[in-house]
KESE-838212 format. One record per residue (C-alpha): residue in three letters; residue number from 1; x, y, z. Coordinates in nm, 2 decimals. Last residue first. Example, Ala and Ser with C-alpha at 12.3 -4.5 7.8 and 13.67 -1.06 7.14 Angstrom:
<nodes>
+--------+-----+--------+--------+--------+
! residu ! num !     px !     py !     pz !
+--------+-----+--------+--------+--------+
!    SER !   2 !   1.37 !  -0.11 !   0.71 !
!    ALA !   1 !   1.23 !  -0.45 !   0.78 !
+--------+-----+--------+--------+--------+
</nodes>
This chain:
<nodes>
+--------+-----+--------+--------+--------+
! residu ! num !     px !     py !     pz !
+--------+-----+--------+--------+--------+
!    UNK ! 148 !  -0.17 !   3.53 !  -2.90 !
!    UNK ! 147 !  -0.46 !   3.54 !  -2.63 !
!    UNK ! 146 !  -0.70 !   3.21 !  -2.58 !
!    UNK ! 145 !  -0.48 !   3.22 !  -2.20 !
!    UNK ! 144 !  -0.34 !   2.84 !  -2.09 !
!    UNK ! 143 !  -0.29 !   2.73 !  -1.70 !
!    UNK ! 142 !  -0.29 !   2.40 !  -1.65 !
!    UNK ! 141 !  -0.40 !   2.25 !  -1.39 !
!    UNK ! 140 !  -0.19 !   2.02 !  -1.10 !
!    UNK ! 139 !  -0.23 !   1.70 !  -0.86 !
!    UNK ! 138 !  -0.17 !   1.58 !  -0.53 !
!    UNK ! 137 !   0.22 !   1.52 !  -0.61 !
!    UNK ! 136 !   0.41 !   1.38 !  -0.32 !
!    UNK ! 135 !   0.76 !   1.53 !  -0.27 !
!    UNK ! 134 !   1.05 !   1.32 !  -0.14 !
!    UNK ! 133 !   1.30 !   1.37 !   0.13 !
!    UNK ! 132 !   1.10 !   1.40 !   0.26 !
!    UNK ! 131 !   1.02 !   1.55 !   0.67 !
!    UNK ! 130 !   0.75 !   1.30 !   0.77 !
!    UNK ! 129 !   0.50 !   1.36 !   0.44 !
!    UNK ! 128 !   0.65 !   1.66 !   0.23 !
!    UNK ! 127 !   0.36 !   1.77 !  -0.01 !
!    UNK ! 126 !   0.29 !   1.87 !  -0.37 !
!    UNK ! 125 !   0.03 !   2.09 !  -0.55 !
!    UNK ! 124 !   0.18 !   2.25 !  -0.88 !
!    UNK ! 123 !   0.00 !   2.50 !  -1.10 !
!    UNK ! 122 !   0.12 !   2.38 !  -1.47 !
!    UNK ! 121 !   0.20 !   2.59 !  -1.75 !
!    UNK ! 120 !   0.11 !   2.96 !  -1.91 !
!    UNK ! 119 !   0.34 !   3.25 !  -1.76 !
!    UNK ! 118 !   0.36 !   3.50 !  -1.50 !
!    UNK ! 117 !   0.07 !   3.35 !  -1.25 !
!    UNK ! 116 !  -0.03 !   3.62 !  -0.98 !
!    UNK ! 115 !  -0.23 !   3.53 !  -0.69 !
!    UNK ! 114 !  -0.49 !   3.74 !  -0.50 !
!    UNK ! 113 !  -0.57 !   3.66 !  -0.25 !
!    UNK ! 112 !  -0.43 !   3.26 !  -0.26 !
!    UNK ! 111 !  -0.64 !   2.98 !   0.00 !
!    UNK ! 110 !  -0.50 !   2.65 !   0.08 !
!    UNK ! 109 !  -0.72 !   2.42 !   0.15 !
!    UNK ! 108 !  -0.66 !   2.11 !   0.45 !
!    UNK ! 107 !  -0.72 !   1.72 !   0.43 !
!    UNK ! 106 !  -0.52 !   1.47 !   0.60 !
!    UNK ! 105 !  -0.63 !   1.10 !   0.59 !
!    UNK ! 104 !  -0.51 !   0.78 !   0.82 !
!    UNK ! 103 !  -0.57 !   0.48 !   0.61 !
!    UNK ! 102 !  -0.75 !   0.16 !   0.71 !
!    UNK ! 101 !  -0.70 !  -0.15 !   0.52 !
!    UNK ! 100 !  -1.07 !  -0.27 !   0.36 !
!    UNK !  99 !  -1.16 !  -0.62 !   0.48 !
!    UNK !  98 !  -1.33 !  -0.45 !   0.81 !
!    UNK !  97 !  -1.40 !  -0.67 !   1.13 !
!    UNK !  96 !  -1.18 !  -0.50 !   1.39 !
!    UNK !  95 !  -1.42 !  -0.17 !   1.42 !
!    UNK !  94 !  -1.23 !   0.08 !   1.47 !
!    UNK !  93 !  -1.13 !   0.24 !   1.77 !
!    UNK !  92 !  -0.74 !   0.17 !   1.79 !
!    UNK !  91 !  -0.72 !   0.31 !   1.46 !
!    UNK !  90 !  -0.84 !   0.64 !   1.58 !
!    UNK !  89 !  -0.63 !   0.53 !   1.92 !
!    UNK !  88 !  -0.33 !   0.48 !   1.72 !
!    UNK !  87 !  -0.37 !   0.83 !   1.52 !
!    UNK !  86 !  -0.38 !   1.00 !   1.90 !
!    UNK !  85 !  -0.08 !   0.82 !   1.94 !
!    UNK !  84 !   0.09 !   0.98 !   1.66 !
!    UNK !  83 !   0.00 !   1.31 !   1.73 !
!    UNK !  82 !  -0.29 !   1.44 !   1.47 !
!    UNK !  81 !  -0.17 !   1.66 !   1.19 !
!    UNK !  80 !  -0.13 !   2.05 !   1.12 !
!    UNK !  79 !  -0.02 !   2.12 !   0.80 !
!    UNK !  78 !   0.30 !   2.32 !   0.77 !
!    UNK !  77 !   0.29 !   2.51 !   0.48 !
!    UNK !  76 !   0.52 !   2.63 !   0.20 !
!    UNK !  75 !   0.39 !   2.88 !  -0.06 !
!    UNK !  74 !   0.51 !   3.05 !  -0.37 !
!    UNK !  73 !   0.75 !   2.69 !  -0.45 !
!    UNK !  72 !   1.08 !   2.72 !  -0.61 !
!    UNK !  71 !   1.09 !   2.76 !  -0.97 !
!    UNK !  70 !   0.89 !   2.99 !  -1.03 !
!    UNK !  69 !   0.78 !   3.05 !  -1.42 !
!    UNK !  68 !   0.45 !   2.83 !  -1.38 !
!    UNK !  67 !   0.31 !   2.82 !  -1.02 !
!    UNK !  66 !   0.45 !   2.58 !  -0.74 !
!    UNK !  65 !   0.25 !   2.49 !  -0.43 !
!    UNK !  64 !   0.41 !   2.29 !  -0.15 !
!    UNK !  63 !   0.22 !   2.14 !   0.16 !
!    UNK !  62 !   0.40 !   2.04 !   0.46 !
!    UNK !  61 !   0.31 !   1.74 !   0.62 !
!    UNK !  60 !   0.44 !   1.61 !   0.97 !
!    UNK !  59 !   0.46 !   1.31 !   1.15 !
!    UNK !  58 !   0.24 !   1.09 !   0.98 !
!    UNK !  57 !   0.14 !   0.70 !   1.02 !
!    UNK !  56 !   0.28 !   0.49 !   0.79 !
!    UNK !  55 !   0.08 !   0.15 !   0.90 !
!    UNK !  54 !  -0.23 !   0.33 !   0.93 !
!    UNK !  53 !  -0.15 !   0.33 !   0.50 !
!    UNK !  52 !  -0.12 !   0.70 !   0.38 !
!    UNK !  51 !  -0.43 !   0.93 !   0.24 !
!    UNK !  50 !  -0.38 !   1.30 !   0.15 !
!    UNK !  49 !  -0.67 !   1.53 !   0.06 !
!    UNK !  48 !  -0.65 !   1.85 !  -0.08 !
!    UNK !  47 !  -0.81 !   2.20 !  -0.15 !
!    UNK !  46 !  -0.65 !   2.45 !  -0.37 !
!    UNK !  45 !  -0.82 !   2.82 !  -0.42 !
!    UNK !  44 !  -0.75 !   3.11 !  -0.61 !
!    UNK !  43 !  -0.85 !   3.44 !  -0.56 !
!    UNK !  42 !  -0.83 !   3.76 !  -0.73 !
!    UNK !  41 !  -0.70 !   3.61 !  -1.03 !
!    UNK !  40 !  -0.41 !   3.82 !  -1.15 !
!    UNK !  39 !  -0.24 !   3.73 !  -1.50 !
!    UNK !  38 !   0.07 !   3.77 !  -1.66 !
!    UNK !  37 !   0.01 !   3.67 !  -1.90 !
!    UNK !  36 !  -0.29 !   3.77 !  -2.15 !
!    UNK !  35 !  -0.66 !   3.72 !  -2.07 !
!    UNK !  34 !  -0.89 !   3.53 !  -2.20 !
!    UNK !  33 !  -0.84 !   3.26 !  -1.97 !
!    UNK !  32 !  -0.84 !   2.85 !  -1.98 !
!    UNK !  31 !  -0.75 !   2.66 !  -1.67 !
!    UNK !  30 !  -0.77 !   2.34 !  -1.77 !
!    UNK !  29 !  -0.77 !   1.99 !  -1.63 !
!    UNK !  28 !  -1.13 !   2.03 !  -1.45 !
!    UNK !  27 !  -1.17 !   2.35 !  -1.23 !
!    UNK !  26 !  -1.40 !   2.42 !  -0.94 !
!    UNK !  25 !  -1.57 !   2.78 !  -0.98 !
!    UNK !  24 !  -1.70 !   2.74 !  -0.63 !
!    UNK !  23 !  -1.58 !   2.43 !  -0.39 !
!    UNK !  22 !  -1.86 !   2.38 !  -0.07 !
!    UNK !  21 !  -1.73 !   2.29 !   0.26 !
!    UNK !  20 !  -1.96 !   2.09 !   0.48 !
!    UNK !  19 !  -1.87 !   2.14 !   0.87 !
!    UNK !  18 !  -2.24 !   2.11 !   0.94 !
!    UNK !  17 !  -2.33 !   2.43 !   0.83 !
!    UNK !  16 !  -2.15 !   2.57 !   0.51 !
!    UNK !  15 !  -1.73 !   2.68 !   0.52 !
!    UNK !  14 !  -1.70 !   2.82 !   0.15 !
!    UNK !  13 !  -1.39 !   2.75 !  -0.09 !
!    UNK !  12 !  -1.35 !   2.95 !  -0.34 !
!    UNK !  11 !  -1.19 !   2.99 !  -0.76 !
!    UNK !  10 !  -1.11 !   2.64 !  -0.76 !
!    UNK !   9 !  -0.88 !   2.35 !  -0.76 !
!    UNK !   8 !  -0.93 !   2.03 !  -0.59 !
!    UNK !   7 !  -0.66 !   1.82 !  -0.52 !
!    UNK !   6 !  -0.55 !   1.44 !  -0.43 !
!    UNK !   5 !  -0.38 !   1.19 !  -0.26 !
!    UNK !   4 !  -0.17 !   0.90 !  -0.23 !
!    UNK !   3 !   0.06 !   0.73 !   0.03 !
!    UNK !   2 !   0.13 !   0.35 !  -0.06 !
!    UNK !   1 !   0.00 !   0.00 !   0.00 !
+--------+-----+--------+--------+--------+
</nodes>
């Protein structure tokens, strides 16, 4: 079994009753503007999930977001995860019966106002699970304007 994940990319994210969130102006593989680079959205939002094994629990993740023409990441942050022996009593808790293999999920959103992109290419989202060395990719859009 390995780590995996994945990312929503959008123009929102809205907190709703209940601890729902609700994604606004989601995007599928393509970012597609009408306007010329560089561009400013106002806002730009990534929301991601990242699911590892119970039997990799987590020590730390820190999300990285790279944009095109950067080539170090605009953001790096920690995401706050349960203590290890707070994930052993979630796991601890479960019913012993299940065929599926638990995994131990961390979800957070990272939220740009406003974020500049210089060039067309790929919006990044990675993470560092337990100190890396190696980076996880959750996922990325491309960013392409209809201008010459």
């Amino acid at each position: 079994m390995r780590r995996y994940g994945y990312s929503i990319f959008c123009d929102d994210i809205r907190s709703e009753a209940g601890g729902k969130l609700s994604f606004i102006g989601c995007y599928n593989a393509v970012m597609m503007t009408a306007q010329k680079f560089p561009l400013m959205l106002s806002k730009f939002c990534i929301h991601f999930h990242v699911f590892s094994p119970a039997t990799q629990p987590y020590t730390s993740v820190t999300a990285r977001c790279y944009v095109p023409g950067e080539p170090e990441p605009i953001a790096e942050e920690p995401i706050e995860v349960p203590g290890l022996l707070d994930q052993q009593k979630l796991l601890d808790g479960l019913p012993k019966n299940i065929a599926v293999p638990p995994y131990i999920v961390v979800a957070s959103s990272l939220v740009f106002s406003p974020l500049e992109i210089r060039e067309p290419g790929l919006i990044h989202i990675r993470v560092v699970i337990n100190g890396g060395p190696d980076e996880l990719h959750l996922g990325s859009l491309q960013v392409m304007s209809t201008q010459a």
